[in-house]
C-alpha positions as CSV (number, residue, x, y, z in Angstrom):
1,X,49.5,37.0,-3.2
2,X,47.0,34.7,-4.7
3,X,44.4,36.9,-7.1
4,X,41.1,35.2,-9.2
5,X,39.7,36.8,-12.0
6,X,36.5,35.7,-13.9
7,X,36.6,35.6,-18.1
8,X,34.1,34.9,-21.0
9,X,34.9,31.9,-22.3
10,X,36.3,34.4,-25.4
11,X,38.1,36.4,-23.0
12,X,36.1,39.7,-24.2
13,X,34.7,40.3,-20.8
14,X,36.6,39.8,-17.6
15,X,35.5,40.7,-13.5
16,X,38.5,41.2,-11.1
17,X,37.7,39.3,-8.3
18,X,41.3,41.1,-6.5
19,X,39.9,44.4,-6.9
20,X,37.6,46.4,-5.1
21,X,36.4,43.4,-4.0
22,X,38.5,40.8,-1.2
23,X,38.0,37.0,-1.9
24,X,38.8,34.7,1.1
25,X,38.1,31.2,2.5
26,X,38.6,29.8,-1.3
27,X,37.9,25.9,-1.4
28,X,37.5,23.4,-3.9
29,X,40.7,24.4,-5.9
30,X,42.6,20.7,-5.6
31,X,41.7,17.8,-8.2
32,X,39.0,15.2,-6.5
33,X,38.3,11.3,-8.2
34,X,35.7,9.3,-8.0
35,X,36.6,5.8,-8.0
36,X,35.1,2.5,-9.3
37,X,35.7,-0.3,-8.4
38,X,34.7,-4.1,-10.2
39,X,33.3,-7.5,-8.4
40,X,35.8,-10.3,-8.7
41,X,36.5,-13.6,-7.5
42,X,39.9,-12.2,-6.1
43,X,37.7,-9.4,-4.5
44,X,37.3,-5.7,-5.5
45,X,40.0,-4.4,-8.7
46,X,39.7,-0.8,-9.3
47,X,37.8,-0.8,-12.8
48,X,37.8,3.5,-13.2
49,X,39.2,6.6,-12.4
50,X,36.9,9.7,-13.3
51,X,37.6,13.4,-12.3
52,X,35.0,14.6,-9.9
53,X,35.9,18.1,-9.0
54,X,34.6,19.9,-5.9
55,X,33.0,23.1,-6.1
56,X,34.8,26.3,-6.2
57,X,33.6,28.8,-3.3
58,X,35.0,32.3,-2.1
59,X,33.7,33.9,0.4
60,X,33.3,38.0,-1.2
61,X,33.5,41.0,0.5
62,X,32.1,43.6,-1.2
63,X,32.5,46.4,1.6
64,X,36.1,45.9,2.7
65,X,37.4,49.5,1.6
66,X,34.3,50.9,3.8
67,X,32.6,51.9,0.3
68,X,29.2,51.1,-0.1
69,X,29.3,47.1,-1.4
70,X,25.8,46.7,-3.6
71,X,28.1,48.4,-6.2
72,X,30.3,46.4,-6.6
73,X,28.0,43.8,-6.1
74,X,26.1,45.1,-9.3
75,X,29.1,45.0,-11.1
76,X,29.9,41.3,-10.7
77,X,26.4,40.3,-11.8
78,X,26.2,42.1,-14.4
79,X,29.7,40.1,-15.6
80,X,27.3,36.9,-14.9
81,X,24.3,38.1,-16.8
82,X,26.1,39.1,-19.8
83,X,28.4,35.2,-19.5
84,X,24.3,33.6,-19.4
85,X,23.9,30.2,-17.6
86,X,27.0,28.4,-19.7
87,X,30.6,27.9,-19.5
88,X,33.2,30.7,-18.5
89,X,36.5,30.6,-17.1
90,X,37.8,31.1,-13.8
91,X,41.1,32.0,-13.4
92,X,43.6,31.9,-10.4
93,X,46.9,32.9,-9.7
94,X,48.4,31.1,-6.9
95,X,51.5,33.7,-6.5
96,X,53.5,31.3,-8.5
97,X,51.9,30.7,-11.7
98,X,48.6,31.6,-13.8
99,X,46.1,28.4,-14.9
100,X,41.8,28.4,-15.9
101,X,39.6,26.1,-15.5
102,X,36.3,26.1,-17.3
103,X,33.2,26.5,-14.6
104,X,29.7,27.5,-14.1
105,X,27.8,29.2,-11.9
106,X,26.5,27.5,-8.7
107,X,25.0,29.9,-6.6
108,X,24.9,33.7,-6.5
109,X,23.8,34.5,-2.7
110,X,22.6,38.3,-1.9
111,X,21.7,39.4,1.6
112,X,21.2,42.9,3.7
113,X,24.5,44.1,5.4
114,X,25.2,43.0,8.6
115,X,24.7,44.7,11.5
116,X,28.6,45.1,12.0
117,X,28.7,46.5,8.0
118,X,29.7,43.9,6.6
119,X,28.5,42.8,3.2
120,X,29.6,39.3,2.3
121,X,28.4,36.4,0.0
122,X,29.7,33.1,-0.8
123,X,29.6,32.9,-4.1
124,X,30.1,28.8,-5.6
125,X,31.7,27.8,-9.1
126,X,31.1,24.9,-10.9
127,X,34.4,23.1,-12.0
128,X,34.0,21.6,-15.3
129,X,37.9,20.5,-16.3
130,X,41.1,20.5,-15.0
131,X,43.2,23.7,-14.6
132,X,44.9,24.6,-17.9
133,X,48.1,26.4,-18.4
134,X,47.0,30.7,-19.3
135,X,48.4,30.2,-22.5
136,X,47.6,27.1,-25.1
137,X,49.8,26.2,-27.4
138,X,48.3,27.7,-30.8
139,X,49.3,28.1,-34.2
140,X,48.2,28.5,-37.9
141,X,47.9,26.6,-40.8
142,X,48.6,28.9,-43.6
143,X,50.7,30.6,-46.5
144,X,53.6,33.1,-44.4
145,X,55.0,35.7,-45.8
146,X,58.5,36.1,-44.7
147,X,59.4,38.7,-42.2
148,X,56.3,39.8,-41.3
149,X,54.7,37.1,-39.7
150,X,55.9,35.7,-36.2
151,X,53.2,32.6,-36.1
152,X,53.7,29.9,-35.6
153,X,55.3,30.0,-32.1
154,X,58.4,28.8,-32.1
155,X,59.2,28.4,-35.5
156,X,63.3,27.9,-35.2
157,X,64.4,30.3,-37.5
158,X,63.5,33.1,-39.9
159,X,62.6,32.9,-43.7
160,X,62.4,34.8,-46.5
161,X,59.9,35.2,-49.6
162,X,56.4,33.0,-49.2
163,X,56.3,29.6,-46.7
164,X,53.4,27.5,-46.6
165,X,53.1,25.5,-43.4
166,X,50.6,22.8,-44.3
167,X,51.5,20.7,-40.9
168,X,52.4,21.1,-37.3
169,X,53.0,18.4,-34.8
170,X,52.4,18.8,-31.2
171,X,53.3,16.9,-27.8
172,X,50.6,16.0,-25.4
173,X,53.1,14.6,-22.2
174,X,50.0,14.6,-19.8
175,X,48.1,11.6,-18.9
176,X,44.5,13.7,-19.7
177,X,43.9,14.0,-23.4
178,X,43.7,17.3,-24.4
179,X,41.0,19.1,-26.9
180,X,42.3,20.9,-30.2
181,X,40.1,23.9,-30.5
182,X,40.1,24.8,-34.5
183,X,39.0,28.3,-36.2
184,X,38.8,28.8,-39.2
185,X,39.1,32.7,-41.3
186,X,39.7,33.8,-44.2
187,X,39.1,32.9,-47.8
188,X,39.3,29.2,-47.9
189,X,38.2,28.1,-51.8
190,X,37.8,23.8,-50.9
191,X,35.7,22.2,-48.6
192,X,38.0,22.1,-45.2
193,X,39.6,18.9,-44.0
194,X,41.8,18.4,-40.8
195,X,43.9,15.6,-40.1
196,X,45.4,13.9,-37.3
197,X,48.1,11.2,-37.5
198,X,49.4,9.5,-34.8
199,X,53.4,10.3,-35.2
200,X,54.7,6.6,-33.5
201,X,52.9,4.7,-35.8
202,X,52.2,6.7,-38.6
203,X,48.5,6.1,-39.1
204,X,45.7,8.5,-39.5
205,X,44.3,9.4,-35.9
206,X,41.6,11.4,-36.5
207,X,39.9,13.8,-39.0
208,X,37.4,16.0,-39.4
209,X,35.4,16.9,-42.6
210,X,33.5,20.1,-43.2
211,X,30.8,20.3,-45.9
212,X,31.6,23.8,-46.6
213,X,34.6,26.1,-47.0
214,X,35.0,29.7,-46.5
215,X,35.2,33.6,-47.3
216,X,36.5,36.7,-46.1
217,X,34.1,37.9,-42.8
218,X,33.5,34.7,-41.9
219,X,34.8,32.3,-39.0
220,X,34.5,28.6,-37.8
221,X,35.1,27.3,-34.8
222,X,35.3,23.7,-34.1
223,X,35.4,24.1,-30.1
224,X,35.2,20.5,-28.1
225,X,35.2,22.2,-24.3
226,X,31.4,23.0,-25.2
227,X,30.7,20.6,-28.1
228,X,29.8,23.3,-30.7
229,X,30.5,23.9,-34.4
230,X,29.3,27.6,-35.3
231,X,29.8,29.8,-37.8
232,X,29.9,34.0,-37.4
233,X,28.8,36.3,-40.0
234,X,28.3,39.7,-39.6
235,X,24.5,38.7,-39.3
236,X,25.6,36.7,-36.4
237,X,26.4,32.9,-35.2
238,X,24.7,30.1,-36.5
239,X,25.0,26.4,-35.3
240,X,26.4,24.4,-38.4
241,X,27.2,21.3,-36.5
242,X,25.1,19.2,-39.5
243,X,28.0,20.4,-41.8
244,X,30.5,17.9,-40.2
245,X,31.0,14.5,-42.1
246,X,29.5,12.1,-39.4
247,X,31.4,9.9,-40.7
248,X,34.9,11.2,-39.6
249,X,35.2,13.0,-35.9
250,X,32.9,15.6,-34.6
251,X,35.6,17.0,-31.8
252,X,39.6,16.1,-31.8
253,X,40.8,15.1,-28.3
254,X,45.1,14.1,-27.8
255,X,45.8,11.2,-25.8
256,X,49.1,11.2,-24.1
257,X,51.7,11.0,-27.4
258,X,53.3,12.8,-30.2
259,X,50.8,14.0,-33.1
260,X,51.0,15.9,-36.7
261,X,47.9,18.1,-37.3
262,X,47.0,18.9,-41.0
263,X,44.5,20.1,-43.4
264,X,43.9,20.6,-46.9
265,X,44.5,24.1,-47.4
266,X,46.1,25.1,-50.7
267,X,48.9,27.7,-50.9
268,X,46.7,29.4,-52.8
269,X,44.5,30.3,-50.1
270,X,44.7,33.0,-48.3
271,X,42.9,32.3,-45.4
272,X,44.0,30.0,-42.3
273,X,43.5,27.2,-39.8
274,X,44.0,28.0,-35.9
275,X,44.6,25.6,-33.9
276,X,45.1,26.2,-30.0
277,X,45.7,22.6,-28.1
278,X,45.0,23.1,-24.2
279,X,47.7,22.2,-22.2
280,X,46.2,21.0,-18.9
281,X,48.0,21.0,-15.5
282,X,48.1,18.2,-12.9
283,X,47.6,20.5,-10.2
């Protein structure tokens, strides 16, 4: 049975869309292209291929238990309030397997209930990437102590006493390059730098630079799905994109190949590096 379930994009707030509430009539959940095409001599030659996703719609019925609807109704927008007019992510289980995809809202009907009892809105998504597998593939650039500490995922065996792992290299196999999402915590004592290097032909892919490093409380994320750099403090988030070197790379984005990520972290430090690559899905 197919289910969809709406998330912040930090997954702290979610709205079941399979319960208390039926979704039917969904459209919009394939991959669409828009094609362009260049003037030759020899006629037209396909020049680009760019994604051009329908929108998402499902028809909600917020009555179908016989219970009165504007409840539930209440309920879902106050999931859309508290998300605000940016990304979030849609989620859909197709009775086989779970995959997101990042959207926005499109249009958030409300009318009277019918004169049969019905109370039912078609509700529309804006799709703003591909689907993405439910879980990235995400690990942490840091000083392990043995035993204790199952991260990074499949690490092939077990250790003992202190490891530092100072790089991890990563497979994109999909044709669609896929963003590296980096956080940063913990007590971090140089100015952070991360490092990409193309594995085939050994040079330096891309890197990014941070003017800054970091303490104990606070936390950077480096997110490329919606082009921000912030930093939280207990006194809140703050936008510290001017801290990048604009030199280097602002966001990190794998093209099909094999890659080694990196930083500069010292094994003295006790904070870490996250990284989380999204795994997109051709489907």
């Amino acid at each position: 049975m197919r289910k969809f379930r709406l998330l912040s994009s930090d997954k702290k707030l979610s709205f079941d869309l399979s319960n208390n509430v039926v979704a039917a009539e969904p459209k919009g959940l394939g991959n669409r292209f828009a094609l362009e095409y260049l003037d030759t001599i020899k006629g037209k030659r396909l020049s680009n291929v760019l994604p051009n996703f329908e929108t998402i719609q499902l028809l909600l019925y917020f009555n179908a238990d016989g219970r009165n609807g504007y409840g539930f109704y209440n309920n879902l927008m106050s999931f859309l309030a508290a998300v605000g007019l940016q990304t979030f992510l849609f989620e859909y289980n197709d009775g086989i397997k779970t995959k997101l995809c990042d959207v926005v809202l499109g249009n958030a009907p409300k009318s009277e209930i019918s004169e049969d009892g019905e109370f039912a809105e078609t509700f529309a998504f804006d799709r703003q990437s591909y689907w993405f597998e439910e879980l990235q593939e995400s690990f942490a650039l840091k000083t392990y102590q043995g035993g204790g500490d199952k991260f990074p995922l499949r690490f092939p065996f077990r250790f003992s006493g202190v490891y530092f792992q100072k790089h991890y290299t990563v497979n994109n196999q999909l044709a669609i390059e896929a963003p590296v999402i980096i956080r940063v915590r913990g007590k971090i004592k140089y100015n952070i730098h991360i490092y990409v290097d193309d594995v085939a032909t050994d040079e330096r892919f891309a890197e990014i630079q941070l003017s800054t490093n970091n303490i104990d409380g606070h936390e950077i994320l480096i997110d490329p799905t919606d082009k921000k750099v912030t930093r939280a403090t207990a006194e809140g988030k703050e936008n510290i994109y001017g801290l990048l070197n604009h030199n280097k790379h602002s966001f990190i984005y794998l093209p099909k190949g094999l890659y080694k990520i990196g930083s500069n972290l010292d094994d003295e430090d006790t904070g870490a590096i996250e990284i989380s690559v999204r795994r997109f899905l051709f489907d």
